[in-house]
C-alpha positions in Angstrom: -46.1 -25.7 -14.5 -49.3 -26.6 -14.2 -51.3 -29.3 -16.6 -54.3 -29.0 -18.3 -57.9 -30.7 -17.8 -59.5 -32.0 -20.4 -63.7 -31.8 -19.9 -66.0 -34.8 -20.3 -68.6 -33.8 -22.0 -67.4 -35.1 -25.0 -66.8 -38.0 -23.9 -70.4 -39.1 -21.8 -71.8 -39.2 -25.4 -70.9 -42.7 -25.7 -71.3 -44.5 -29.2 -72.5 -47.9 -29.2 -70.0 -50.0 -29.1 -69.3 -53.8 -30.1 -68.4 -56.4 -27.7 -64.7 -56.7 -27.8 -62.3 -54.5 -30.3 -60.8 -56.2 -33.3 -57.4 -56.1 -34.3 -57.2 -57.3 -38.1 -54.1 -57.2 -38.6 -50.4 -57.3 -36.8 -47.9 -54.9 -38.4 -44.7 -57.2 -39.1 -42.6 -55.1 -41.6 -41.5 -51.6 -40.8 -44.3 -49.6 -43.5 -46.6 -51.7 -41.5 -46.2 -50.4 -37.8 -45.7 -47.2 -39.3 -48.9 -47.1 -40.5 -50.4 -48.4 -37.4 -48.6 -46.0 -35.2 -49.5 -43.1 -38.0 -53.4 -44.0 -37.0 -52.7 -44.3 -33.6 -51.4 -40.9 -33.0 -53.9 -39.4 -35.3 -56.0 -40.8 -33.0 -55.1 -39.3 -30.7 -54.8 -35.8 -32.4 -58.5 -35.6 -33.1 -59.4 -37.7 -29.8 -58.2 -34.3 -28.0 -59.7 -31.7 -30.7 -63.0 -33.5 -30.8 -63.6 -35.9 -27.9 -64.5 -39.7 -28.6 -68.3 -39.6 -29.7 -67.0 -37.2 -32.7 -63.9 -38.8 -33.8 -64.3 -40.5 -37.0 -62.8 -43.1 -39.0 -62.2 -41.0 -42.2 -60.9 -38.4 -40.2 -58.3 -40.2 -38.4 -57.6 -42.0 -41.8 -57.2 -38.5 -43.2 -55.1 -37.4 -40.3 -52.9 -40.3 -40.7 -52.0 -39.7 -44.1 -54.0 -43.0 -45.4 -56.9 -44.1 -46.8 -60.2 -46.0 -45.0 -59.4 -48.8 -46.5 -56.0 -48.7 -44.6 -57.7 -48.3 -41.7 -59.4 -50.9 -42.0 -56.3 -53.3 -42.7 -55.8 -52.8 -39.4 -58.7 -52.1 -37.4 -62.5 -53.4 -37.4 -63.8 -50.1 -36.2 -63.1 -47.2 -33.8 -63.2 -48.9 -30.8 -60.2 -51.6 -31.6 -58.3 -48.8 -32.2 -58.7 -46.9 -29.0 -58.3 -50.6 -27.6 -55.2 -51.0 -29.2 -53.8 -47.2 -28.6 -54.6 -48.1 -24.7 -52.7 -51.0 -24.7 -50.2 -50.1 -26.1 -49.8 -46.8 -24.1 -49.5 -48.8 -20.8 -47.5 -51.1 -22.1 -45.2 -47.9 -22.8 -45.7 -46.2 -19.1 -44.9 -50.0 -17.5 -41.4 -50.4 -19.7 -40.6 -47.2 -18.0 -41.4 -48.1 -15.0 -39.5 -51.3 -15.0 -36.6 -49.1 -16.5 -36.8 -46.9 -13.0 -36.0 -50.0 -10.7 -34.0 -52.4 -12.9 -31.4 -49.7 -12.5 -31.5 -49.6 -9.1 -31.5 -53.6 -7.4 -30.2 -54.4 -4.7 -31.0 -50.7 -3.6 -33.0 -49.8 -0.6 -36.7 -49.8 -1.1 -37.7 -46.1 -0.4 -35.1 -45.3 -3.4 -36.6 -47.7 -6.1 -40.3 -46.3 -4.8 -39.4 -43.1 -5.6 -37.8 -43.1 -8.8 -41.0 -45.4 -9.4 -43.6 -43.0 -8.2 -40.8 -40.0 -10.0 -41.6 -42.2 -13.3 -44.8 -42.1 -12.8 -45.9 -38.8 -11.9 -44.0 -37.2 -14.6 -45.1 -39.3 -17.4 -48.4 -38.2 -16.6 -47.9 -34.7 -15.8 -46.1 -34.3 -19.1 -49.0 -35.5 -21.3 -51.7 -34.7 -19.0 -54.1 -33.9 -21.5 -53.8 -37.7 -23.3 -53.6 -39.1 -19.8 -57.2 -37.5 -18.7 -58.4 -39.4 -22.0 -57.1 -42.8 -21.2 -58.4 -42.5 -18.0 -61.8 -41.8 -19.5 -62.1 -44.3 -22.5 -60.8 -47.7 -20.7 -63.5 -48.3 -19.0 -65.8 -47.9 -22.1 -63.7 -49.2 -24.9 -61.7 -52.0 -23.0 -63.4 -55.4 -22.6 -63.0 -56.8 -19.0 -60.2 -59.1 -19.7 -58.2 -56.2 -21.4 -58.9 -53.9 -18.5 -57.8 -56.7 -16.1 -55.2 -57.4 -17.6 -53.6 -54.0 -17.4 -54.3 -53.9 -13.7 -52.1 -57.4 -13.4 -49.4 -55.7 -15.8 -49.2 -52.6 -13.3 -49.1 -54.8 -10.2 -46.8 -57.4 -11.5 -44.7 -54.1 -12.1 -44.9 -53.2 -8.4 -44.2 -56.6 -7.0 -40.9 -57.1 -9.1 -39.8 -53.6 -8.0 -39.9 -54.4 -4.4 -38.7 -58.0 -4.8 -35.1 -56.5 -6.2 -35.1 -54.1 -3.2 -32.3 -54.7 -0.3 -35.1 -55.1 2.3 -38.4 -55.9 0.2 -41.1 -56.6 2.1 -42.1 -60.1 3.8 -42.5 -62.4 0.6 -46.5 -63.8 1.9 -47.2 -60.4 1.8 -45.6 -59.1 -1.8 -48.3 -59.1 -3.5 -50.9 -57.4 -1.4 -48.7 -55.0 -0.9 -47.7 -54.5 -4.4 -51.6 -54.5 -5.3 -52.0 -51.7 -2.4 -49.5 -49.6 -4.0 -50.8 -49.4 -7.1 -53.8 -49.2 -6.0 -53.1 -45.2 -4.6 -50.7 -44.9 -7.4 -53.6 -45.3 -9.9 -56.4 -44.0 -7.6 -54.8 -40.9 -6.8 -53.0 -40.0 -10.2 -56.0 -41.2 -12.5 -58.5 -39.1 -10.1 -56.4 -35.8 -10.4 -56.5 -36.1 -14.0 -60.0 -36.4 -14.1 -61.4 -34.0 -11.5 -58.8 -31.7 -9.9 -59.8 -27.7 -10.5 -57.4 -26.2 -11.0 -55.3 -28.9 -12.4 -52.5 -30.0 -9.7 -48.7 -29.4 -10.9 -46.7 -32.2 -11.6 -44.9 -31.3 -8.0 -47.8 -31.3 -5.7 -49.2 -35.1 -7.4 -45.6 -36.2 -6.7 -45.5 -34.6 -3.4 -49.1 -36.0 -1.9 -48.5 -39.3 -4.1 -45.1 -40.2 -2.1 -46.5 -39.1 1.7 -49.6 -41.9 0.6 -47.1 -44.8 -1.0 -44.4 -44.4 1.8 -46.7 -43.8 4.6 -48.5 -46.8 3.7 -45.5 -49.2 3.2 -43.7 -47.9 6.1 -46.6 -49.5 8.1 -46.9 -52.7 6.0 -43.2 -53.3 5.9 -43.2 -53.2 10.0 -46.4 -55.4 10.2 
């Protein structure tokens, strides 16, 4: 089936925005992370129906079920919670991830890539819509260090998937290679989200996505 795009418009509106986002507060008891994850996913709820440069703080709160002054418990302003929502939505797709190969060591490394790149593809195809506004915001909301460190979480990922692999490649060379993988992962996924018309199905990004990681490792791997 094919996904969705979402259109940027909304989203080249940019609000001004502080320096860094600020978490207030870390939810410790269970009524607490409910209420953090009740304003993330309204969040996201309005982020879709309205774009970023509309969403507001009383709406979300309203979506959520809980007052501005809840929100703000937990959150300085808008932008720590799309921080936050970010974060924590990679830190989602990478358990995942690490799920795919942690099943599989000792395997041969074309069968951990592919349940990798299987992970991958569908987790994005499934929520395509929330995906193409990710991709969008993390450059605007996420300071440098965040956004760097997401990058080291998805490469990190890579590298320990082909280190448990029955022929991994050369270890100098893991984490190049491991970089260079994600690298089209994210490059080609992330750009298909944002500007393929029509929208690709979930089976041609798989497709196109394993002839690019394969080809390119079969050549690294033989260096």
């Amino acid at each position: 089936m094919a996904t969705r795009r979402v259109g940027v418009a909304a989203l080249d509106q940019q609000m001004p925005l502080p320096t860094a986002p600020e978490v207030r507060r870390r939810p410790r008891q269970s009524r607490a992370r409910h209420s953090e994850k009740a304003l993330q996913d309204a969040f996201v709820r309005v982020l879709l129906e309205r774009g970023y440069a509309k969403t507001t703080i009383r709406e979300v709160a309203a979506v959520a079920g809980v007052g501005v002054g809840t929100f703000y418990e937990y959150f300085g302003n808008m932008r720590s919670l799309a921080a936050k929502w970010i974060s924590d939505t990679v830190r989602d797709a990478e358990r995942q991830l690490r799920q795919a190969f942690e099943t599989r060591r000792g395997r041969p490394l074309a069968e951990i890539v592919d349940a990798m790149l299987d992970v991958q593809a569908h987790t994005i195809a499934a929520e395509a819509q929330t995906w193409t506004l990710l991709f969008m915001l993390e450059r605007q909301v996420s300071a440098p260090s965040a956004f760097r460190r997401h990058y080291g979480v998805w490469v990190e990922t890579w590298r320990d998937a082909f280190a448990c692999a029955s022929n991994p490649p050369a270890a100098d060379r893991l984490m190049q290679v491991a970089r260079m993988a994600h690298s089209i992962s994210y490059g080609w996924l992330s750009q298909c989200m944002l500007t393929a018309d029509p929208p690709m199905s979930e089976q041609s990004l798989r497709l196109e996505l394993g002839l690019a990681v394969h080809g390119y490792l079969t050549r690294a791997t033989s260096q």
